[in-house]
N, C-alpha and C positions, 0 to 999 in steps of 0.2 A: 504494500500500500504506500501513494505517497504520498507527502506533507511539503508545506512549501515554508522557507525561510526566507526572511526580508532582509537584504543590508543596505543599509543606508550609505548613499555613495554623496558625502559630505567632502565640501574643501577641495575639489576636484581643480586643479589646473584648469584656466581659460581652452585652452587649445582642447584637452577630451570633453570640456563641455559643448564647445560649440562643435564638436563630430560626436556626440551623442544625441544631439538635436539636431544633426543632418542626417543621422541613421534612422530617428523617429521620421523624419520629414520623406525619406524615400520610403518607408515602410507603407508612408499615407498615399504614395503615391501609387503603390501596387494594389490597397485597397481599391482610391480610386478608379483605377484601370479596370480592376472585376465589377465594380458597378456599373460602368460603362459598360461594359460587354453583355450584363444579366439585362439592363434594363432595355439593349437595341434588340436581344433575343426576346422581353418580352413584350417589347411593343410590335417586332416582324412576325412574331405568334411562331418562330421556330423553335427547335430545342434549346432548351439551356443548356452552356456551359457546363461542364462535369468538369473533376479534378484534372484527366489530361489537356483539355483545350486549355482553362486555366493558366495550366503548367506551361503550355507550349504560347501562349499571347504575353507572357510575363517574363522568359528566359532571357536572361541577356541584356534586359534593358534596361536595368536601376543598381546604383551602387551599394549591394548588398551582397553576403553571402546568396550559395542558391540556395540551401537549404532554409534559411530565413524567409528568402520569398515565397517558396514553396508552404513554409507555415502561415503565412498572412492569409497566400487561399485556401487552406483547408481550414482558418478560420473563417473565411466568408462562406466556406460555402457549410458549414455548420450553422452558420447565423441564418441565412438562407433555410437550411431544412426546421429549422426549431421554429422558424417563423410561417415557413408552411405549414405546421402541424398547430400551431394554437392559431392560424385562418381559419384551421380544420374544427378546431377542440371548441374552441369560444370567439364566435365569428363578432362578438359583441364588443368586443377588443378592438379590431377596426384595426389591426395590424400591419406594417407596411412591409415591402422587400425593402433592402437598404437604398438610400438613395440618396444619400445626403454626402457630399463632399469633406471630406477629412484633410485637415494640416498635420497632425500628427497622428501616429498610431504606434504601439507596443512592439521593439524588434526582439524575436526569438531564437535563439540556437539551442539544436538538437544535440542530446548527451555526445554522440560521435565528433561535435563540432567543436566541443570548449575544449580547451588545453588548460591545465592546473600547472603553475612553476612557482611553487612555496607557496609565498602567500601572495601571488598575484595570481589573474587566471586572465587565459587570453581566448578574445572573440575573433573571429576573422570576419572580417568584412569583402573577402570575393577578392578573384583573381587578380593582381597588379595592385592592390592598394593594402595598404598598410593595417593591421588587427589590431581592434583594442584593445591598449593589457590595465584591468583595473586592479589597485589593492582590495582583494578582497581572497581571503584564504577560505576555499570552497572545504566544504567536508567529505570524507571518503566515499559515502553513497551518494552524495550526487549526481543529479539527471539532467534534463533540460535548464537554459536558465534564459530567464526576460526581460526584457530593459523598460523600466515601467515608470512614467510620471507622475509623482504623489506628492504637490508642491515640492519638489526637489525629486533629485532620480533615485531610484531606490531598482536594486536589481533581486529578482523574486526568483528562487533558485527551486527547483525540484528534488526533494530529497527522498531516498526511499526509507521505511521506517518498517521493524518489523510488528506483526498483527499477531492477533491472541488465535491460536488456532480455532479454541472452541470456547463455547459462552460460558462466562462467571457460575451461571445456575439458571435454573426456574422462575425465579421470582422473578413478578410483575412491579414497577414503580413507573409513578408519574410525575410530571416536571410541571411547576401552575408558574410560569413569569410573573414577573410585574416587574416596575419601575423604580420602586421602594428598594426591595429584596429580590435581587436578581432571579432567583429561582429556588424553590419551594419542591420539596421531594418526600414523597413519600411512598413507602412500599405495602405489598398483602401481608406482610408481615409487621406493620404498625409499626416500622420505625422512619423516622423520619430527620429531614435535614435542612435549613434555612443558611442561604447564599447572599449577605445581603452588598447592593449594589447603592449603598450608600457613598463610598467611594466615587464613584465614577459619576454621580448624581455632583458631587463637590465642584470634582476636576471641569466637568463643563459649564457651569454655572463661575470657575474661575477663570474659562475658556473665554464666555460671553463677556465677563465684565473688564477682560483685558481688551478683547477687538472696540469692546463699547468707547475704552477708553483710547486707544491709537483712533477711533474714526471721528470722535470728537476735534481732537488736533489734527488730523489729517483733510479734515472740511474747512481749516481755515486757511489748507495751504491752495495754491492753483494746481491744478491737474497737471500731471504728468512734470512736473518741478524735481529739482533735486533732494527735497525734504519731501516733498509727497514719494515719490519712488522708496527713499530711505525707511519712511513709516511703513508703506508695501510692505516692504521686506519685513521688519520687524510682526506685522500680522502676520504673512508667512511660516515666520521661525513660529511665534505663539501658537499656532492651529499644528503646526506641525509635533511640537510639542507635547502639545496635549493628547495626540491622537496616538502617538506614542504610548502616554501612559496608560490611556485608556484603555486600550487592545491589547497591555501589559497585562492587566489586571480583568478586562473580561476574560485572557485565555487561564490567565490563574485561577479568576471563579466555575468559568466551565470545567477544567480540570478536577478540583472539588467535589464536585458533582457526578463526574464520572466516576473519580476513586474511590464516594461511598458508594456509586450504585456495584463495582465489583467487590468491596469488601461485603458487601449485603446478599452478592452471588444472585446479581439480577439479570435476566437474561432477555426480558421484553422493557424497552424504556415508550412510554408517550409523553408527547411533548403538546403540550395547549399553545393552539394558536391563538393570540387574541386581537388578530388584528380587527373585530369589530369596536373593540374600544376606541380605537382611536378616528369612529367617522361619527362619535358623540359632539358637542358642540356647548360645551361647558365654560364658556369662557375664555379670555385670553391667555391667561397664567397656565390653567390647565390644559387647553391646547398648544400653547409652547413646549411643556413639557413630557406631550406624549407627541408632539413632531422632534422632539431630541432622543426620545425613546428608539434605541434601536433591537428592537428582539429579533428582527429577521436576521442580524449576525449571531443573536443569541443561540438559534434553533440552529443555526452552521455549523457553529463553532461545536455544538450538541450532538450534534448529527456525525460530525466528521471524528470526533473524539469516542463516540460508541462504538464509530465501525472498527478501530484501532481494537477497543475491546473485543470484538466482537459480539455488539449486545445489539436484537433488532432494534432499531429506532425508527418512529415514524411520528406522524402528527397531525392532528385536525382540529375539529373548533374546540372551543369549550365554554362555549354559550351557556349562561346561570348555572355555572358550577360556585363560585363565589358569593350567589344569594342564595343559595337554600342549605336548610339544617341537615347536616349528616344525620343526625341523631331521630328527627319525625318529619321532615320534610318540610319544614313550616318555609313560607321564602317573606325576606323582605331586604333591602337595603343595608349592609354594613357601614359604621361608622370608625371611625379610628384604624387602629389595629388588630381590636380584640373585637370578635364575632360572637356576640350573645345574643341567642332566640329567644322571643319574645313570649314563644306559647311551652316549651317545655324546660327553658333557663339554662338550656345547654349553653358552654363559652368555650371559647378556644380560638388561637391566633386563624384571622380570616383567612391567610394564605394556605394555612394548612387545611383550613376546611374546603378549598376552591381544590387543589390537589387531593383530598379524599374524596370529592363527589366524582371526580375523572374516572379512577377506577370501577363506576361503577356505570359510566355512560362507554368508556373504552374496553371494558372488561366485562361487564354484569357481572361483579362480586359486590357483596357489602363488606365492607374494611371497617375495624374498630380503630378510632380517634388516636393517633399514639400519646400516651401518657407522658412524653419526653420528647425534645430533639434538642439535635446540636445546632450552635448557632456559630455558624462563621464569617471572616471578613476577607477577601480574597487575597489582600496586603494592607499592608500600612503604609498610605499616602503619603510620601516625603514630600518635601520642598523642593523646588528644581533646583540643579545641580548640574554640575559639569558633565557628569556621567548620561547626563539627559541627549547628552551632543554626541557622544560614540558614535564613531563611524559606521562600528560596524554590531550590527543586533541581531540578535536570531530570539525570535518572539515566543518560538516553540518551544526553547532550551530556557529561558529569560522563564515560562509557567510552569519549566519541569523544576527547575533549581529552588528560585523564591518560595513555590508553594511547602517545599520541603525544610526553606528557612526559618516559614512562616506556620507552627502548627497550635496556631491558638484556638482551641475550643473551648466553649463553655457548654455545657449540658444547664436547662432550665428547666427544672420538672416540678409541677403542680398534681397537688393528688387527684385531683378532678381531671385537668384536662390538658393535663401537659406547659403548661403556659402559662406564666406571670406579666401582665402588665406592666408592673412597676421595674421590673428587672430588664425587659425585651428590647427598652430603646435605650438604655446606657451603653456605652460604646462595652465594647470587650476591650479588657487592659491589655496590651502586649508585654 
């Protein structure tokens, strides 16, 4: 199975940045070449394009390896067939072929094509012209690797990684997101595990009030000025930054979460999609902060890290699982944290109750409340730091290390119903 690592290709010499954005720039130019080609096939009502015509209208004529150009079209014509089938699947969508003209686009080299020399690795860029060699020391399974623009270039390397041959165990658990508490876990066996995403809830809320404050001073300058260019930049570095820690600290929460579900010996995970929460219209505060909510990386990052397990993972709605009683079915609205029914005085933390009703919509089992879980924090938020600039990161090693530096748990147990109020929103000490 593979996984991808990101390095960050900071402080780069003038000279490889401007032939890194000449490599993106002919990349974009082979895309647009197969647009051209799909879109006169479909307006002359002839055949399209397959992989050899492709191969054979694009050889030769862009300064590229040929194996990179060869990859740009079998990404078009992937994009092309994924778009033919949701024409097919959900005509409601109103989906288009490509058509849109591109400046830049992602250049890739095939494992056969990177050279490793220490800790440099070299790209070749096609016959007669000279290969990129970046600092960047690849690791020994290394596959493909892609030259990719994320406010600054950052090269996304394929790595092979190896998989659990057979599943943890039998047991059934469910994963209930939110915004608050990243995710919410519990098993047919009543134990249960709380991720919370208060962290990352911080970092972008410190995200916002830095851009807020560079756009304030940046509106007094005239556009495209030497002080407005310079603030640019500094938004830049900040969003970069932050996005960094972020994705630090989601792959350390989903990590979490996957290491209880095999120490629990789970072998079916679901996952709740809630994207109908966020087409609610609650105000501005509250739709700021479910358009900053990102679960769709949530359920990825979930998805990608179970199969590593080998645990099935899959996911669908979970429409009123969060308002009604495990305990008599009663439904009404939750308030706060804590979820107490109105007609039978059942209480218990509301996330946990939206994750026990799952199993019983994904499963038809009834699952008893667990009397206990563990509450964790995915890291402990530092202050930016030097260490924030590293050139060089691997995001996947950055969740396997920290999460193992970091093993604070508390167990919070009520005799009733697992869960204390008064204990649930105090931070955990480190």
């Amino acid at each position: 199975m593979d996984t991808v690592k990101i390095y960050q290709l900071n402080h780069l010499p003038e000279k490889n940045y401007h032939r890194l954005r000449s490599a993106q720039q002919e990349a974009a130019l082979v895309w647009n070449a197969c647009v051209d080609l799909h879109q006169k096939a479909r307006m002359q009502h002839t055949t399209w394009p397959g992989r050899d015509a492709l191969q054979k209208a694009t050889k030769g004529r862009f300064a590229l390896q040929s194996q990179s150009v060869q990859m740009v079209t079998h990404a078009f014509l992937a994009n092309v067939e994924t778009t033919r089938q949701l024409r097919q699947s959900h005509p409601e969508m109103r989906m288009r072929y490509p058509h849109k003209e591109k400046r830049f686009y992602p250049v890739s080299w095939p494992a056969q094509a990177v050279s490793k020399e220490g800790k440099r690795v070299v790209l070749p860029m096609g016959r007669g012209r000279d290969s990129l060699v970046l600092p960047v020391e690849l690791p020994e399974q290394s596959r493909s690797v892609t030259l990719v623009w994320n406010n600054g270039y950052e090269l996304h390397v394929s790595v092979e990684v190896p998989q659990a041959e057979e599943a943890p165990g039998k047991v059934h658990a469910t994963v209930d997101l939110g915004e608050i508490h990243l995710a919410s876990v519990t098993t047919n066996t009543s134990k249960a595990i709380i991720v919370t995403g208060r962290g990352i809830r911080s970092l972008k809320r410190q995200r916002t009030k830095a851009l807020r404050s560079i756009a304030k001073k940046q509106a007094r300058c005239r556009k495209h000025s030497r002080r407005w260019k310079k603030l640019q930049r500094a938004k830049g570095k900040q969003s970069r930054r932050a996005e960094r820690r972020i994705r630090d600290q989601r792959h350390q929460a989903t990590r979490q979460v996957i290491d209880f579900c095999v120490k629990q010996h789970v072998g079916t995970l679901f996952i709740g999609n809630p994207h109908g929460v966020r087409n609610k219209n609650n105000g501005r505060h509250h739709n700021q902060r479910m358009s900053l909510w990102e679960y769709g990386r949530d359920i990825d990052y979930l998805t990608h890290k179970a199969e590593q397990a080998h645990i099935e993972c899959f996911t669908g709605s979970e429409r009123g699982t969060s308002s009604q009683c495990p305990r008599c079915g009663h439904k009404h609205k939750p308030k706060k944290r804590q979820w107490t029914c109105k007609a039978c005085g059942f209480s218990g933390h509301r996330d946990l109750v939206g994750s026990i009703n799952m199993h019983t919509i994904t499963f038809g089992e009834q699952v008893n409340f667990p009397r206990s879980f563990t509450y964790l924090r995915p890291a402990k938020s530092r202050k930016s730091s030097s260490r924030a600039d590293m050139p060089l990161v691997s995001h996947e090693t950055c969740c396997l290390s920290q999460s193992a530096l970091h093993p604070h748990v508390a167990d919070v147990v009520s005799s009733e119903t697992g869960y204390r109020s008064d204990d649930a929103e105090k931070p955990v000490s480190l």
